[in-house]
N, C-alpha and C positions, 0 to 999 in steps of 0.2 A: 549431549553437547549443548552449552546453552547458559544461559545467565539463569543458576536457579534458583540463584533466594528468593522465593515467594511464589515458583513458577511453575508450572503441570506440563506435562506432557497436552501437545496440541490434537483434540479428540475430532472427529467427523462425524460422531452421532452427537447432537443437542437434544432435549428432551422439550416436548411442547405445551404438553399438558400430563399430569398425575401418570397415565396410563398410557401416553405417546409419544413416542421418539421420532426424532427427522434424522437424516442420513444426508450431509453434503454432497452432492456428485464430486468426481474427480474435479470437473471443469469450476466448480464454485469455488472450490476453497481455496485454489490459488488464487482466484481471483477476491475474494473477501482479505487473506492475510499479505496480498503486496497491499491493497490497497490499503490497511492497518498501518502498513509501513509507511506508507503516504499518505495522501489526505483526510482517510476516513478517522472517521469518530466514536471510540464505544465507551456508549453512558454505564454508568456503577451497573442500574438493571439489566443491562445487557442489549438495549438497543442502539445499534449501527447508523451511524450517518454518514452519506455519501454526498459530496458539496463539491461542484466545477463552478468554473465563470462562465460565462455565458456564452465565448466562443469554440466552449468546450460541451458543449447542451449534447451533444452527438454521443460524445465519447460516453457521457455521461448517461443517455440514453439505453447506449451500448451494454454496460453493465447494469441498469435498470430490466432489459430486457432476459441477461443469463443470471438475474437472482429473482425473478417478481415473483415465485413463488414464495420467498422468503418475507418477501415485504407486504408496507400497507401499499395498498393502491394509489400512489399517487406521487407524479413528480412534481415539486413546486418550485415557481418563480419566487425568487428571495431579493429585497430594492432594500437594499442599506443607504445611507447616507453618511457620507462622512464629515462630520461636523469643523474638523478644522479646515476644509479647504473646500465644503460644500459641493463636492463630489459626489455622483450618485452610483453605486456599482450594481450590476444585478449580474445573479448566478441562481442556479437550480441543485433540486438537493432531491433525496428521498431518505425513506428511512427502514431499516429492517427490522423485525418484530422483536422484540424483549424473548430471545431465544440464546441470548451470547454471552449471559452474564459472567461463563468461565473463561471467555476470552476479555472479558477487561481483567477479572484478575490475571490472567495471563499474560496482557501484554502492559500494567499497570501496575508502578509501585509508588507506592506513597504520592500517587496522582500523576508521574512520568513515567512515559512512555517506555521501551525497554524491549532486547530484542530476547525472546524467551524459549527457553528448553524446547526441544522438535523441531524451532522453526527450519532448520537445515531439511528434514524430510519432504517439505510441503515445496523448498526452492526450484521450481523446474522451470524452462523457459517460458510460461506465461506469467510466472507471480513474476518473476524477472521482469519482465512488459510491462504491465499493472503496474507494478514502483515507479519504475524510470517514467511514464505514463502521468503518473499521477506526481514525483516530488524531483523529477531529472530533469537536466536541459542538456543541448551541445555545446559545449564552451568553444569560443571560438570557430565554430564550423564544422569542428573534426574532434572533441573530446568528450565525452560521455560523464556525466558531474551529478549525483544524487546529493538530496540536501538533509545530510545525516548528522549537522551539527545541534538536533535536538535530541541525539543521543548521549548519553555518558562515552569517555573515552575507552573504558572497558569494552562496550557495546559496539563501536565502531570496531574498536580491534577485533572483535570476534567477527563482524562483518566481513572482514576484509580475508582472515581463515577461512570463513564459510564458501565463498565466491571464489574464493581459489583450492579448496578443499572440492566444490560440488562440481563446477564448470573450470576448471583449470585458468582462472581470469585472474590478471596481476592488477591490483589496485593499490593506491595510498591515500592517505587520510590529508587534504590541503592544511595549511595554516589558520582556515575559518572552519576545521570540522567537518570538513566536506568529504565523498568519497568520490574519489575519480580512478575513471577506469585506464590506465596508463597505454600510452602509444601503442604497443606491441602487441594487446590485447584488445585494442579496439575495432579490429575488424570479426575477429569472435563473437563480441557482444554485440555487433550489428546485426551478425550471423544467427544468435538465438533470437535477440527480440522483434527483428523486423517482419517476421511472420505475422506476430499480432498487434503491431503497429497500429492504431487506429489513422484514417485517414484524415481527419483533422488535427491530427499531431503527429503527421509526415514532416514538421520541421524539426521533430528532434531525432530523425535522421540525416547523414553526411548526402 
C-alpha cells in the first residue's frame, strides 16, 4: 500500500560501511519516519536533520538522546536573522550520519516530499506522537490538525485510509490541505498519543 512510483519498501537494516550493517531498534524508527513526516530533513546523501525552536530544545533533546547512536555528536544552537523585519529566531538542530540515503529516495520525488510504500507498517502509536509532535496543533482547544498540505492530494488521501485503515481514526482533509482528526475520533487520538507526549508540548493536548 503506498504511493509507488519511485518508492521501496521501508528497510530497518541501513548499511554503514563496505562490510557493516546497523539495525534500527523498534523504538528508533518510528521515531525517525513521523519525524520524516514532520520536521526532519534528509539530504540526497542520506543525512538527517532534526531542527525545533528553541522552546522546543527539550523535546528536541528527547530524540537526540533515543537516536545518538546514529548521530554526530552534537546538538547546535542555530541564530538566523530575518532580514525583512530584523527579527532574530534561534533553534537547535543535530544531525544523523549519511546512513539514510534509501530513505530520501523513499520519501522524495523529483525533490517532494511524498508518503511512500510500507509507511502503513512502521504507523504505531509513537510515530503517531512524533508527527502530531513535530507538524500538529489543537485547533481551537479541542481538535487535533496536522499540516499535511505539503503533500500531494493523492498522498493525503492515502493518509486519511492509512489512519483509519491502521488505528480506526476518521479524519478529513480542511480546505487548506490540512488533516484533521474529526470530533468522534478525537478522544482516540488522545488515547494513543498522549503516552508520549513530550512535556513541553503538553499544549497540544485537550
Amino acid at each position: 500500500m503506498g504511493n509507488t512510483e519511485g518508492s521501496r519498501v521501508i528497510s530497518q537494516v541501513y548499511r554503514t560501511r563496505k562490510n557493516l550493517k546497523l539495525v534500527l531498534s523498534n523504538e528508533q524508527m518510528p521515531i525517525i519516519l513521523g519525524s520524516i513526516l514532520g520536521d526532519a530533513y534528509v539530504y540526497p546523501l542520506g543525512k538527517i536533520c532534526f531542527e525545533q525552536g528553541e522552546t522546543q530544545k527539550h523535546y528536541l533533546e528527547w530524540k537526540y538522546g533515543k537516536l545518538k547512536n546514529l548521530a554526530y555528536p552534537k546538538l547546535a544552537r542555530v541564530e538566523r536573522l530575518d532580514k525583512r523585519n530584523g527579527h532574530k529566531t534561534v533553534s537547535y538542530r543535530f544531525f544523523l550520519k549519511q546512513y539514510f540515503r534509501s530513505l530520501r529516495e523513499t520519501f522524495y520525488q523529483r525533490g517532494r516530499k511524498i508518503i511512500p510504500q510500507g509507511i502503513d507498517e512502521w504507523m504505531n502509536p509513537l510515530f503517531i506522537s512524533v508527527w502530531y509532535m513535530d507538524d500538529g496543533h489543537l485547533d481551537k482547544g479541542k481538535s487535533p490538525l496536522l499540516a499535511t498540505d505539503a503533500f500531494s492530494e493523492k498522498d493525503r488521501a492515502l493518509l486519511v485510509t492509512l489512519l483509519e485503515g491502521k488505528f480506526g481514526l476518521q479524519t478529513k482533509i480542511t480546505s487548506k490541505g490540512r488533516l484533521r482528526i474529526k470530533k468522534d475520533s478525537a478522544s482516540l487520538f488522545f488515547r494513543l498519543v498522549s503516552p508520549w507526549i513530550h512535556l513541553d508540548l503538553s499544549y497540544k493536548l485537550p
